[in-house]
N, C-alpha and C positions, 0 to 999 in steps of 0.2 A: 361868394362865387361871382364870375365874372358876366353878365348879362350875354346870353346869345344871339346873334343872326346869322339866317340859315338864306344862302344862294341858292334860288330855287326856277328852272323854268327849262326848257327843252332842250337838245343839245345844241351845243356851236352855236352860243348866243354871247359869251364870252364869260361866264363866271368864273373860269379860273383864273383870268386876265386880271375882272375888278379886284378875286381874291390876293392874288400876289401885291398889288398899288398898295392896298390897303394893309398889307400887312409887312408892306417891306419887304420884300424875300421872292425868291423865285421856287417855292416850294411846291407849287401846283404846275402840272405838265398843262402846258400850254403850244396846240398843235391846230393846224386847218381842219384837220380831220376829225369830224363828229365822233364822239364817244370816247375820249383821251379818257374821259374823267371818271370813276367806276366807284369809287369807295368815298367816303364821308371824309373830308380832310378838313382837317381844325388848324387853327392859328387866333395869334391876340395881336389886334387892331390898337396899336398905340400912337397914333396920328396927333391924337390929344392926352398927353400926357397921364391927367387930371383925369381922364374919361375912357381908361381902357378896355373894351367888349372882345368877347371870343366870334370869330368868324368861320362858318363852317360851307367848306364849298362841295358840292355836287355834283352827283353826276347827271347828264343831259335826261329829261321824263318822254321818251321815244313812243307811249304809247302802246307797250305790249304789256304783258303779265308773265314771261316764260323766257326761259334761259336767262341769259345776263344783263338784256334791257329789263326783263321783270326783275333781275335782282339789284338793276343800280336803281331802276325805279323804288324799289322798295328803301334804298337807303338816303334816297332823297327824303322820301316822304319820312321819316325816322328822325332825320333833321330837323325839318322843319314841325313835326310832332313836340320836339324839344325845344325850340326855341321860343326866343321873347318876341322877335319881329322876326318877320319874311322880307325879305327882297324879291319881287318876282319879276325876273330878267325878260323881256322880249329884243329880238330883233326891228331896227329902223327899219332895214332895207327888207329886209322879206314881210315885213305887213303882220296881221293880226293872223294867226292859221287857228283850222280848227282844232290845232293840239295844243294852243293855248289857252282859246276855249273851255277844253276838258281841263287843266290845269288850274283855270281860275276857279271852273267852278270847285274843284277838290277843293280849292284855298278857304271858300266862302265857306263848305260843311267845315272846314277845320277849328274856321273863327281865329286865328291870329291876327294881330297886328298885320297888315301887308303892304309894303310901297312898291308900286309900277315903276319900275327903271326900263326905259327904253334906251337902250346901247345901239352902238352905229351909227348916230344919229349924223357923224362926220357927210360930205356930200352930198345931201338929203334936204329936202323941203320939209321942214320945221313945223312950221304950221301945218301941211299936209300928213304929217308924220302924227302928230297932236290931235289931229280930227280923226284921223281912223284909229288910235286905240282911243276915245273920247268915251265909244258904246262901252267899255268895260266898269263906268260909272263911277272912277276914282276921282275924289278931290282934285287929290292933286297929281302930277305926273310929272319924274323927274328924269331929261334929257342928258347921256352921258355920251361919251368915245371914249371905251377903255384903253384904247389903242392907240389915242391922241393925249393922252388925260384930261381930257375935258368937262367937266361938272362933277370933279369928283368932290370940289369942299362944300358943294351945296348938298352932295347927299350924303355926304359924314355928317353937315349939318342936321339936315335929315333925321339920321340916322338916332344920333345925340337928343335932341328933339323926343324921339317917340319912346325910347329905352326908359325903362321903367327906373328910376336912381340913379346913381352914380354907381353901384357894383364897388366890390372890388375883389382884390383875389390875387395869387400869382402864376406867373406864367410857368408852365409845366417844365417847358425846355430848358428854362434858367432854374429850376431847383433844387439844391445840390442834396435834397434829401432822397431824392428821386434814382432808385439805379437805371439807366438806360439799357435795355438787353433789345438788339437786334435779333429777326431770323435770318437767317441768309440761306442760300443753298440756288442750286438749277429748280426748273420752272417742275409742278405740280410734287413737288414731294409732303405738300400738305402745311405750310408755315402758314398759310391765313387761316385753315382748318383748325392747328395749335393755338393760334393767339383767342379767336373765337372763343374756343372750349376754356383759356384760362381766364377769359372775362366772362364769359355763360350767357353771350346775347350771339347774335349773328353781326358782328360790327365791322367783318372783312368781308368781301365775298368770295364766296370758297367753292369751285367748280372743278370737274376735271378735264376740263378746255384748259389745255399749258398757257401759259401768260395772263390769266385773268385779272391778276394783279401787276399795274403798271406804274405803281409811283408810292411810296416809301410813304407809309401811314400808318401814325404812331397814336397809341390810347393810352390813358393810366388806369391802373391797377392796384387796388391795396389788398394784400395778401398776410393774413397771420401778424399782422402788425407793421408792415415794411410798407414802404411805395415803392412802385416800378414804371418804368416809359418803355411799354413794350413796343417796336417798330417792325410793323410786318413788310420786306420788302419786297422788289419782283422777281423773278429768278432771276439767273445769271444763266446767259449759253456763251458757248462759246467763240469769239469775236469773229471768224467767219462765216457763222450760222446767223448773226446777225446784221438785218437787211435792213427793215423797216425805220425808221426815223423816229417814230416815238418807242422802237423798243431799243436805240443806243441811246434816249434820256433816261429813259425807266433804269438801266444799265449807270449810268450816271451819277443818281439819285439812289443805287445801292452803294454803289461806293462812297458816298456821301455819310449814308446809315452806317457805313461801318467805322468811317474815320470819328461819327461824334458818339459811336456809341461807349460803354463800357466794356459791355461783356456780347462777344457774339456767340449765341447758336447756330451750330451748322446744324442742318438737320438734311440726313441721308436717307433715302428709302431701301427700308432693310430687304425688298425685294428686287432689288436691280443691285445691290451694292455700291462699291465706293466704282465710279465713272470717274473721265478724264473732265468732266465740266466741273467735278466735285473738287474737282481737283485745283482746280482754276480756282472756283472761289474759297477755297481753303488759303489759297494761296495770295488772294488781296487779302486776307484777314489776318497774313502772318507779317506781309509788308506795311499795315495800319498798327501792327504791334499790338492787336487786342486781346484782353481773356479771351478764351475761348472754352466752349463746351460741345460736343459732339451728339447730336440727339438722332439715335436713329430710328425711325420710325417704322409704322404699321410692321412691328414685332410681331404683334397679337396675329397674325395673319400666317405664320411661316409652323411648319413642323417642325419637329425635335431635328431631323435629319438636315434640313432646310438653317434652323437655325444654327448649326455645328458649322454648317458651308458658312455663312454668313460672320462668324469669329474669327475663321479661319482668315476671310476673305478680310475681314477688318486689321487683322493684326497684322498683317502682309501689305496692307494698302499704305495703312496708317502708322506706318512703323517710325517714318521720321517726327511721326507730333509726337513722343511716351508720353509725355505730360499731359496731355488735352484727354480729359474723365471722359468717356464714353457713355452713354447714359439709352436704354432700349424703354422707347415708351411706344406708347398706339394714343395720335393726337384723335382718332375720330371714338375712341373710347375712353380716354383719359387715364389709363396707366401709367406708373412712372413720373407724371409730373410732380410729385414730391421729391422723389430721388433727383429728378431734374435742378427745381431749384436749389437744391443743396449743394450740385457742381456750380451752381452761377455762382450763389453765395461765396463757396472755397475758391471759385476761380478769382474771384473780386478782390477778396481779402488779401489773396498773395499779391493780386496784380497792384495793389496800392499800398503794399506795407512799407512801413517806414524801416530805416535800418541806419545802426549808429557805425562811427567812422573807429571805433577800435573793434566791436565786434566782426566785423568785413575783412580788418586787416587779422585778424587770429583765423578767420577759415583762410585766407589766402595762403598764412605761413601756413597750416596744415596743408595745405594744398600742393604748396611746393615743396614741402618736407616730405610728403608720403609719394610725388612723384616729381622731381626734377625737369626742369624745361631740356627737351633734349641739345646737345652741340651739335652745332653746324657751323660747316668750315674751320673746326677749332677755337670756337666761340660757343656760348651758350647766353644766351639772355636773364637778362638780373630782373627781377617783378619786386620791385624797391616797395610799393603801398598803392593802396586801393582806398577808394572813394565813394559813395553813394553821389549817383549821377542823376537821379530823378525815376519816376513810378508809372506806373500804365502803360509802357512794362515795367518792371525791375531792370534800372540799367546800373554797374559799376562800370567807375572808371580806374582803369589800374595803370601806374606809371612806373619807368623802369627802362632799360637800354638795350639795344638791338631787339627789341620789340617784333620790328619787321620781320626776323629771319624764324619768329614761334609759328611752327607748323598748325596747319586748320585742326588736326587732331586735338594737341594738346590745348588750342582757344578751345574747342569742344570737352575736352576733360575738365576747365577748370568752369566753362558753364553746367556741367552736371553737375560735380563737387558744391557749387553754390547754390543748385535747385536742392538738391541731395540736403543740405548741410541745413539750410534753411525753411525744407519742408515746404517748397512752393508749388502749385501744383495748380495746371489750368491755366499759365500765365509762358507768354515768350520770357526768357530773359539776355538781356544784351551785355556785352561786354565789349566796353573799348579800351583800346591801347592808345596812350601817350606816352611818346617818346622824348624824352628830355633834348633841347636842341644844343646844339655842339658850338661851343660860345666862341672857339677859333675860326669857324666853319665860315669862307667865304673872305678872310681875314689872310692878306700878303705879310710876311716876317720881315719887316724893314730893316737895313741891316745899317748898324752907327760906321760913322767915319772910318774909327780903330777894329770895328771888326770888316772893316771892306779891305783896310791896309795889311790886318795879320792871313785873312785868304788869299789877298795877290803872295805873300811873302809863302805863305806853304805851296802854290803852286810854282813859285819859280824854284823853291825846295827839291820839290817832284823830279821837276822837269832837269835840274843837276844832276841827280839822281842816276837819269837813265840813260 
């Protein structure tokens, strides 16, 4: 396993900032506004090749115990529980306060490893900076500007330094053993609630305040012998309901989660039904071309009469995905999630199966055999052979003449036929048309000497003639 350090100190002092330098990546929401940061977010520090540690950032310790400062509080300290060293972040510019105080001394009963990084340090009195955190008794104290990158190879140094071996381990993101399953859906339908209950800790924070979750935060999972990268993201509303500026990065960063995921869950709440927000992000997850699975939740909660309304209302909403499994669980009691993973599984498998270039071409001749491309204008389109074009979705490519003039229906008959035919299920599939190009096309008929002399001679023919 890969050695941990955990970002740890009050809000808006810049930990998401040092997290992103050091990990490369812009994967932590980084805003002026205290409290961006709410759930535990991981990443691997490869600065030094040879010396790669997991980095885990935090959310700001505001000093309460109740609603959602107690609970990012709680996932700070959960962090830093876990880790090999502490980072304990202060502000240059605002001084020593007494909630850093409360902070350090927590650090002290914990007994970690812990280095003082003083951030901001940019336009500031260095030595006066130095003397007033001095009383908190550390050796040493190391001066950054996350914001300028300023002392960041002395505290990788640092960092390297205190880390107990050299670790090693791999990086979750990069492992192709790992299935990636997004949740996605509009804000409080319970996706951090879900992810929680299928790792059995509290590792998202899960409130019924809509948006508690602002930035796409991903755990693993080993289940029944599989690994998975489960990614809990933040809702999605819809673009004129959103105002605030970290809630179109949060926005951003779902879309993000759904282009690198595999398999997305939408998860609906079976008591409001399928909505027009549902609908919206149904619909970035069919332009990402991802499996998909449909999970609607808090079932457990609806009566018989309730749930009849609710089928009704699914099959009427949901009519243009047939393919995308439906799956009725209750994330806050955990029904269902077996039948659930067995739609991600079928969704997966169809979404990346392989397929040979003469089986493709035997369902297409069935295809055009049992229903002909219809004529138009006196023409009807030739569908000559088909192709395997690539997976994640399933795309063919099928080539053949006057292409252009096959009506959207029959492209839709002959993507059934090949879901139908192939038994895919839980997955978009794509079909493209190439059309062979017309090797005259763009091409003047030059005409020889003798045939320029036998056209003068039929026109003066003509013209005796008349």
């Amino acid at each position: 396993m890969l050695p941990l350090v955990a970002l740890v100190g009050r809000p808006n002092v810049g930990k998401s900032t040092l997290f992103n330098l050091f990990t490369r990546s812009r994967d932590a929401l980084v805003h002026d506004q205290p409290g961006v940061t709410r759930d535990r977010h991981y990443g691997v520090c490869r600065l030094d090749p040879d010396r790669p540690f997991l980095l885990v950032d935090t959310g700001g310790i505001a000093g309460e115990e109740e609603g959602l400062a107690g609970a990012t509080a709680r996932q700070a300290r959960a962090a830093a529980d876990e880790a090999d060293l502490v980072l304990f972040v202060v502000d240059a510019r605002d001084g020593s306060s007494s909630l850093d105080d409360e902070i350090l001394a927590w650090l002290r009963k914990l007994a970690r490893p812990t280095v003082l990084v003083i951030n901001k340090i940019d336009g500031t009195n260095e030595d006066a900076v130095r003397a007033e955190f001095a009383r908190y008794g550390f050796g040493e104290m190391l001066t950054v500007s996350a914001a300028h990158r300023q002392g960041l190879d002395d505290l990788h140094e640092e960092i390297l330094q205190r880390l107990p071996g050299e670790g090693s381990g791999e990086d979750p993101d990069n492992d192709p053993e790992r299935l990636r399953v997004a949740f996605v859906g509009r804000p409080n339908v319970g996706k951090s609630t879900l992810v929680n209950r299928l790792l059995g800790e509290e590792r998202m924070i899960a409130s019924e305040v809509p948006g508690t979750t602002r930035d796409s935060i991903a755990a693993d999972l080993e289940r029944d012998g599989r690994l998975y990268r489960l990614v809990d993201t933040a809702g999605i509303r819809r673009r004129g309901k959103v105002e605030e500026a970290v809630e179109k990065f949060s926005v951003v960063k779902t879309m993000q989660a759904i282009e690198r995921c595999q398999v997305a869950v939408l998860m609906l709440d079976a008591t409001e039904g399928v909505t027009d927000q549902d609908a919206t992000v149904l619909g970035a997850v069919l332009d990402a071309g991802r499996a998909l699975v449909v999970a609607v939740n808090k079932w457990d909660g609806l009566s018989d009469y309730q749930r009849q309304q609710a089928e009704a209302l699914l099959d009427r909403k949901l009519g243009f995905v047939p393919w995308a499994e439906a799956v009725r669980i209750s994330a806050k009691h955990g029904s269902g999630l077996r039948e659930l993973f067995r739609a991600v599984h079928r969704a997966h498998a169809s979404a990346v199966r392989s397929f040979g270039t003469s089986e493709v071409n035997k369902a297409l001749e069935m295809a055009v055999e049992a229903n002909p491309p219809p004529s138009v204008r006196g023409h009807a389109a030739k569908l000559r052979y088909v192709h395997p074009g690539g997976e994640n979705p399933p795309t063919f490519v099928i080539h053949g003449t006057r292409l252009k003039a096959l009506p959207d229906s029959y492209r839709r008959y002959l993507e059934n036929f090949f879901r139908k035919r192939f038994k895919l299920v839980g997955t978009p599939v794509r079909m493209l048309f190439r059309e062979g190009a017309n090797p005259y096309e763009g091409k003047k008929n030059e005409l020889s000497e003798r045939q320029v002399a036998r056209k003068r001679r039929l026109i003066r023919h003509v013209k005796r003639g008349k």
